[in-house]
N, C-alpha and C positions, 0 to 999 in steps of 0.2 A: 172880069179880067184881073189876073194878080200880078201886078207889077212885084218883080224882086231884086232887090240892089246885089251888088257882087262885093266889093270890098266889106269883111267887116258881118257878113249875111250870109250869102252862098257860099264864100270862100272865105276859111280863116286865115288872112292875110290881106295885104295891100297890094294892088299891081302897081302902084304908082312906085313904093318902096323898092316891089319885086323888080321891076323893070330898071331901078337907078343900079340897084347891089349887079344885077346880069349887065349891065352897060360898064358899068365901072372895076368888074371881075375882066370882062376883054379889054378896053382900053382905059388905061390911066389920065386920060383927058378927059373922059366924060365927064367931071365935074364940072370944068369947067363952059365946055360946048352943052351942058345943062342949063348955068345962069344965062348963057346966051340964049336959048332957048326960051326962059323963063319970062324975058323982056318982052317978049312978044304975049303974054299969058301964059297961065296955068293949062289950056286947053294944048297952047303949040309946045307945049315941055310934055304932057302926056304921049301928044303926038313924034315928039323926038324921041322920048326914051320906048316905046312901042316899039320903034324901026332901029333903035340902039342896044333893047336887051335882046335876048332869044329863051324867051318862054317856051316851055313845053307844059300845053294844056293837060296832057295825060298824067302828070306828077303833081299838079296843084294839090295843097290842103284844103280842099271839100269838103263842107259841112254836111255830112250824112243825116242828120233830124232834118236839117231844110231841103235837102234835096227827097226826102221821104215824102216832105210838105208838100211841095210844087209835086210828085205823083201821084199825090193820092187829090188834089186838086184837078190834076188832069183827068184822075181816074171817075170823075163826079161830073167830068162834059165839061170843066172849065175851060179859059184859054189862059197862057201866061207868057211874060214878059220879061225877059232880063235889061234892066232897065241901070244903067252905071253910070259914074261920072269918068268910069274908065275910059281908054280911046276905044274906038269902034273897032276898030282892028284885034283887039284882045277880045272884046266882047265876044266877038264872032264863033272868033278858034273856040273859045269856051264852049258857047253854045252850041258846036259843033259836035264836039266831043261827050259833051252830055244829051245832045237831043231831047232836052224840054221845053224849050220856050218857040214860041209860035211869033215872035218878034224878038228884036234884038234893036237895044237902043241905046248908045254910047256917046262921048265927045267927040268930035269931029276937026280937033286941030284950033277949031276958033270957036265953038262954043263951048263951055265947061256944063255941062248935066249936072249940076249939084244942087240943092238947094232950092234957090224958090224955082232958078231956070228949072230944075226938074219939075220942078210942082205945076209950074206953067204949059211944059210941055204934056205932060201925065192928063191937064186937064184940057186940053185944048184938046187931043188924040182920043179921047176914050170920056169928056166930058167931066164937070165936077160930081164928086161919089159915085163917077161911074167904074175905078177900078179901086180893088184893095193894095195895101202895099206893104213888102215886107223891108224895113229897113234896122239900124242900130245904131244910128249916129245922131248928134244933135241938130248936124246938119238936114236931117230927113224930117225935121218937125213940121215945116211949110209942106210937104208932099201928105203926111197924114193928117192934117191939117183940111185938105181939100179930098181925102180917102173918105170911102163911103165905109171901110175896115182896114186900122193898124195893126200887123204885128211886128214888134219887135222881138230880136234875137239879141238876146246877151247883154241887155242895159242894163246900165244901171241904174239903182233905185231911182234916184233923181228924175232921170230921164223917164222912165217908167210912168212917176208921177206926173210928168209934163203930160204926156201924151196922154194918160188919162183924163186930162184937166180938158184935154178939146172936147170932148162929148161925144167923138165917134164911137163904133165898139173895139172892143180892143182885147187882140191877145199877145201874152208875156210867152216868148218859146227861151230857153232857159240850155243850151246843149254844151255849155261847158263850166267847169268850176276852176274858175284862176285860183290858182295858189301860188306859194313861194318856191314852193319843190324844183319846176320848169326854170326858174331863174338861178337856183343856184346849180344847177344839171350846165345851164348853158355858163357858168365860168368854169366848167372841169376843173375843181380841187380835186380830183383824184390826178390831175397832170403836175401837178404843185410835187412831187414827187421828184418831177426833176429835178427842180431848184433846190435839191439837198446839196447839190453838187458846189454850191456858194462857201457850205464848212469846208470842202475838200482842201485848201488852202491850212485853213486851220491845223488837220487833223493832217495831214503831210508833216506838216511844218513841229507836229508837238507842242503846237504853242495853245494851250486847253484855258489861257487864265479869262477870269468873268470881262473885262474888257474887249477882248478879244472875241468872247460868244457872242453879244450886246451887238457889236459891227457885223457878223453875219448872220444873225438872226434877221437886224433890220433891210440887211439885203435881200436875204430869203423874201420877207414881206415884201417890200418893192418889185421885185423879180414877180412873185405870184397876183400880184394886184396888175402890175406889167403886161404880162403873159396872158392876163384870163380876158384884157381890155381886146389883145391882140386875136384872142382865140372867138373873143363873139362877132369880131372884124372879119375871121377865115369863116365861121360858119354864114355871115351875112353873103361872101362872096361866093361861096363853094352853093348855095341852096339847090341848084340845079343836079349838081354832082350826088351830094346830100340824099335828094330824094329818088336816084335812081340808085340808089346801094342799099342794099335790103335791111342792114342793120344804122347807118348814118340814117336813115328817112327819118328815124323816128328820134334825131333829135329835136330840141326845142321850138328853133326857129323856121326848117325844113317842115315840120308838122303841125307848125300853128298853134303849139304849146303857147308861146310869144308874140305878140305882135312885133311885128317887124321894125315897124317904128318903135319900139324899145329897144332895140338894139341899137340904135344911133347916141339914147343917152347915156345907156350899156356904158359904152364902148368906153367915151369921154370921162365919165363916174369912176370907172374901173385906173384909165390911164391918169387922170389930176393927180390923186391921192401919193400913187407910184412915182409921180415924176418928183413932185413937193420933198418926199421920203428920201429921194436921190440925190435931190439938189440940197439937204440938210443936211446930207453925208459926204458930201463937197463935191467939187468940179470933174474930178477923173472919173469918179462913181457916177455921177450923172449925163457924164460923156459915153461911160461905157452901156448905160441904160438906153440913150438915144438911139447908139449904132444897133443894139439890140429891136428896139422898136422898128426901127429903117428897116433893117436885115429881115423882121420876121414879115413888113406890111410889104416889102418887093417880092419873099418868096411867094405870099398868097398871092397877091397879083399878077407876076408873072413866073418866078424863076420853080416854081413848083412844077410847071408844064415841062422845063428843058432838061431833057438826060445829063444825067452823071451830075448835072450844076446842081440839081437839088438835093441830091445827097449832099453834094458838100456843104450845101448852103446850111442841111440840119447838121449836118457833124460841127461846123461851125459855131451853130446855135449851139449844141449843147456846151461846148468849150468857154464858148463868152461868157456861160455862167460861173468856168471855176475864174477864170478872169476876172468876171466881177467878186467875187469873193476874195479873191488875192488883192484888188484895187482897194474896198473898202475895209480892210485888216491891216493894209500898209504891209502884207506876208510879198516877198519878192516871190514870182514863181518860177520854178525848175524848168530847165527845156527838157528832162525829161519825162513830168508833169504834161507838161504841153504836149510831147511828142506823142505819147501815150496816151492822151485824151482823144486828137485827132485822128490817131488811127481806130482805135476803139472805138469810138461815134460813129465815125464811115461805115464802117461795121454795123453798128446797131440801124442806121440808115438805109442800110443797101437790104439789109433784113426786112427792113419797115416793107420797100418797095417790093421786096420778094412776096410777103406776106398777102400783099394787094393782088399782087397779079397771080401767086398760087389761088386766089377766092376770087376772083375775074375768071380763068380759066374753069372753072368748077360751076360757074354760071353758064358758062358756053361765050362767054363773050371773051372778043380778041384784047381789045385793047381795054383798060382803064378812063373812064371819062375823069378829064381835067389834068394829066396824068401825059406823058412823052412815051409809057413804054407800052410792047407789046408781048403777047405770051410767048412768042420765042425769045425774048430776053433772059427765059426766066433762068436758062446756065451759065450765062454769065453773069447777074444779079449774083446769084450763089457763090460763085468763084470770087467776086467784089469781095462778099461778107466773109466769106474763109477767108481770102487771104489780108483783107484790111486785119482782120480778128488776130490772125496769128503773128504778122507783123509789131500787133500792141504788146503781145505777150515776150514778140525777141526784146522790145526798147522795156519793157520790166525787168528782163533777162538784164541785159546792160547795165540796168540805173543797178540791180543787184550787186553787180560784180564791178560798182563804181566806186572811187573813193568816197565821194558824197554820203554814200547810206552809212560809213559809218560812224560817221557824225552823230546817227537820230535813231541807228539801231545798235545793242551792243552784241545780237546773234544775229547778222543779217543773212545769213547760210536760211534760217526759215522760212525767210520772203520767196527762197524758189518755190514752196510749196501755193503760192498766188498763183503764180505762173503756171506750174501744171492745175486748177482749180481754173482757172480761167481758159487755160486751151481744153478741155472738157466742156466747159457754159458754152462758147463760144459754138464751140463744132455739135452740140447738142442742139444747139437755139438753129441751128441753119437746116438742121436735120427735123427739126418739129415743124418751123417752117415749110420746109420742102412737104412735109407730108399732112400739110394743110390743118395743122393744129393751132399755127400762130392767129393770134387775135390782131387788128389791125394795127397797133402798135407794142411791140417787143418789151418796153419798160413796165408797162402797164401787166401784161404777160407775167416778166418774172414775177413782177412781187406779189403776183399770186399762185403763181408755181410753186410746189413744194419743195423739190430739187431745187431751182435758183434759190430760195430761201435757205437750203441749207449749203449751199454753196457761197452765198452771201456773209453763211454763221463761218464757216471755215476761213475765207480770206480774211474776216475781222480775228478770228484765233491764229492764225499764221503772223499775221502783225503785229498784234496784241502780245505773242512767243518772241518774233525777232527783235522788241523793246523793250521785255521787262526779265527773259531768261539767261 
């Protein structure tokens, strides 16, 4: 018999993990109806968050070398066993889905399978060295312990040597190599791109002196250390979503790049440093870092699902960035700053959700999973982005022909040339969109588009003209 554990072994990931992030992605109480749970054991918190997430067996990250193991085991007239401290109820679906094991043996609500309870049960069912076992945890040393054969998958050395030290025989299976790469993939510094938006204060305002850099630079850093805490908090919650999108699966913690329980220290690592950096930058700055964190951990939890609220909620997002950069500069900001952020983000928002659901449709599916909208939204999603887009371009129009600019510009006659350069980006990006060019997010998109880039080079020369010609 080859007893084989799931967390860790069969599956690169935790269900115990998996099951908190899916319980606490639909309802914002589970934490706490978790510790209630927990009082009763470890076994009746398995057993709650079981019946609290919603797993889909068919997406799981599967360890393809071990499941080759357990067939070519089969293929020799063995029998095998999935044998977890997961709850039985997950066990099952699993085993279901893969059809290898000839038994299925899990925790049951009030016993916890882990450790020596496994080791006891493994030898009382099948006798001592009556089965082999495959496991990778330190908690699996009493089960190979009483194994007539150990292998372990993916230990480490240590452990490695423990297990040797018992005197059964022993094989080392080896099917992945951690590295750094997967961890810095899951803080998206390619998304740190937005946070340029913290100078935008500055560089409105003309005010370039090195004091003045120093406060938005340090912003920018808060904002990215912020954002990347918040971003491995969306990919914990989204995993379900994640691994049913052909290109999201293969992020980090969706495909077992990461343990998932590293995302939890992630998170906090990422957010301390950020908060420290804001709260030394004083009180309004680190006021306005707060409602940012707020704002981004409600949209992933909920407001991400509700039409039209989540566009705003990003157009919002992106605004509270130039916000924070005007807070930590002491630069007052323009309402027409403001007014033209908000429309222009709506814009790049309603794009983002166009972009999803033009590559939804092209899969054949109706709707977007995690998502409010449907493929017949997708003419009015369009019509959102034009006319949010063209809207930003009349309030440039305005601030042009206001008394204001000519305070900060001495030709401001050249700043219309923004304007027509932007209603061009704008009506171009809704039209790449539409015809299924767009990448999942628009920002990301331009600044490797050639065009955006040279329409980027022109708005900074139209400005660059209306202050110094």
């Amino acid at each position: 018999m080859l007893a084989v554990d799931l967390d860790g072994t069969l599956l690169r990931s935790d269900i115990l993990f998996e099951n908190f992030w899916s319980a606490f992605g639909r309802d914002w109480r589970s934490p706490f109806l978790s510790i209630s749970a927990l009082l009763s054991g470890r076994a009746a918190l398995k057993r709650h968050l079981a019946q609290a997430g919603q797993l889909d067996a068919t997406t799981l990250p599967y360890d393809q070398t071990v499941i080759a193991y357990v067939e070519a085991w089969r293929a020799r007239g063995g029998r095998t066993a999935l044998v977890t401290a997961s709850d039985q109820t997950i066990a099952v679906q699993i085993a279901d889905h893969l059809g290898l094991f000839d038994e299925v043996h899990g925790s049951d609500g009030r016993r916890n399978l882990k450790g020596a309870a496994k080791a006891d049960f493994l030898s009382d069912r099948f006798g001592a060295e009556g089965y082999a076992y495959m496991g990778d945890a330190t908690a699996d040393l009493p089960v190979w312990r009483l194994a007539r054969k150990a292998v372990t998958v993916n230990a480490p050395q240590a452990l490695k040597s423990r297990v040797e030290q018992l005197g059964t025989d022993v094989e080392h299976l080896t099917t992945v190599e951690r590295s750094f790469g997967p961890y810095l993939t899951a803080l998206r510094p390619h998304q740190w791109l937005k946070n340029i938006l913290v100078f935008l204060p500055m560089m409105a305002a003309h005010q370039l002196d090195g004091a003045t850099l120093l406060q938005s630079f340090l912003a920018f850093i808060a904002f990215s250390l912020v954002a990347s805490s918040v971003y491995v908090l969306n990919d914990l919650f989204d995993l379900a979503a994640d691994r049913a999108h052909p290109r999201k699966r293969l992020r980090p913690f969706a495909s077992g790049s990461i343990p998932i329980a590293h995302g939890n220290w992630m998170a906090l690592g990422l957010l301390a440093p950020g908060v420290i950096i804001a709260a030394l930058m004083g009180g309004p700055f680190l006021l306005v870092m707060l409602a940012y964190y707020v704002l981004t951990t409600a949209y992933s939890l909920h407001l991400k699902r509700q039409i039209v609220i989540d566009i705003s909620a990003l157009a919002g997002l992106y605004t509270m960035r130039i916000v924070a950069g005007g807070v930590a500069t002491g630069i007052p900001l323009s309402v027409w700053l403001l007014a033209f952020s908000i429309f222009f983000f709506f814009s790049l928002a309603a794009i983002k959700r166009q972009a999803e659901l033009v590559d939804s449709a092209e899969r054949g599916k109706l709707t977007i999973i995690g998502r409010g909208y449907h493929v017949a939204d997708l003419p009015i999603l369009s019509m959102i982005a034009l006319g949010s887009g063209y809207v930003s371009v009349l309030v440039m129009a305005f601030y042009v022909s206001s008394p204001a600019v000519l305070a900060l510009y001495t030709q401001p006659a050249a700043l219309w040339g923004i304007g027509w350069v932007l209603l061009y980006w704008v009506t171009r990006m809704v039209m790449v969109t539409h015809r299924g060019a767009m990448h999942d997010d628009p920002v990301l998109y331009a600044a490797k588009d050639r065009i955006s880039q040279i329409s980027f080079l022109l708005i900074l020369a139209f400005a660059a003209g209306g202050a110094v010609l």
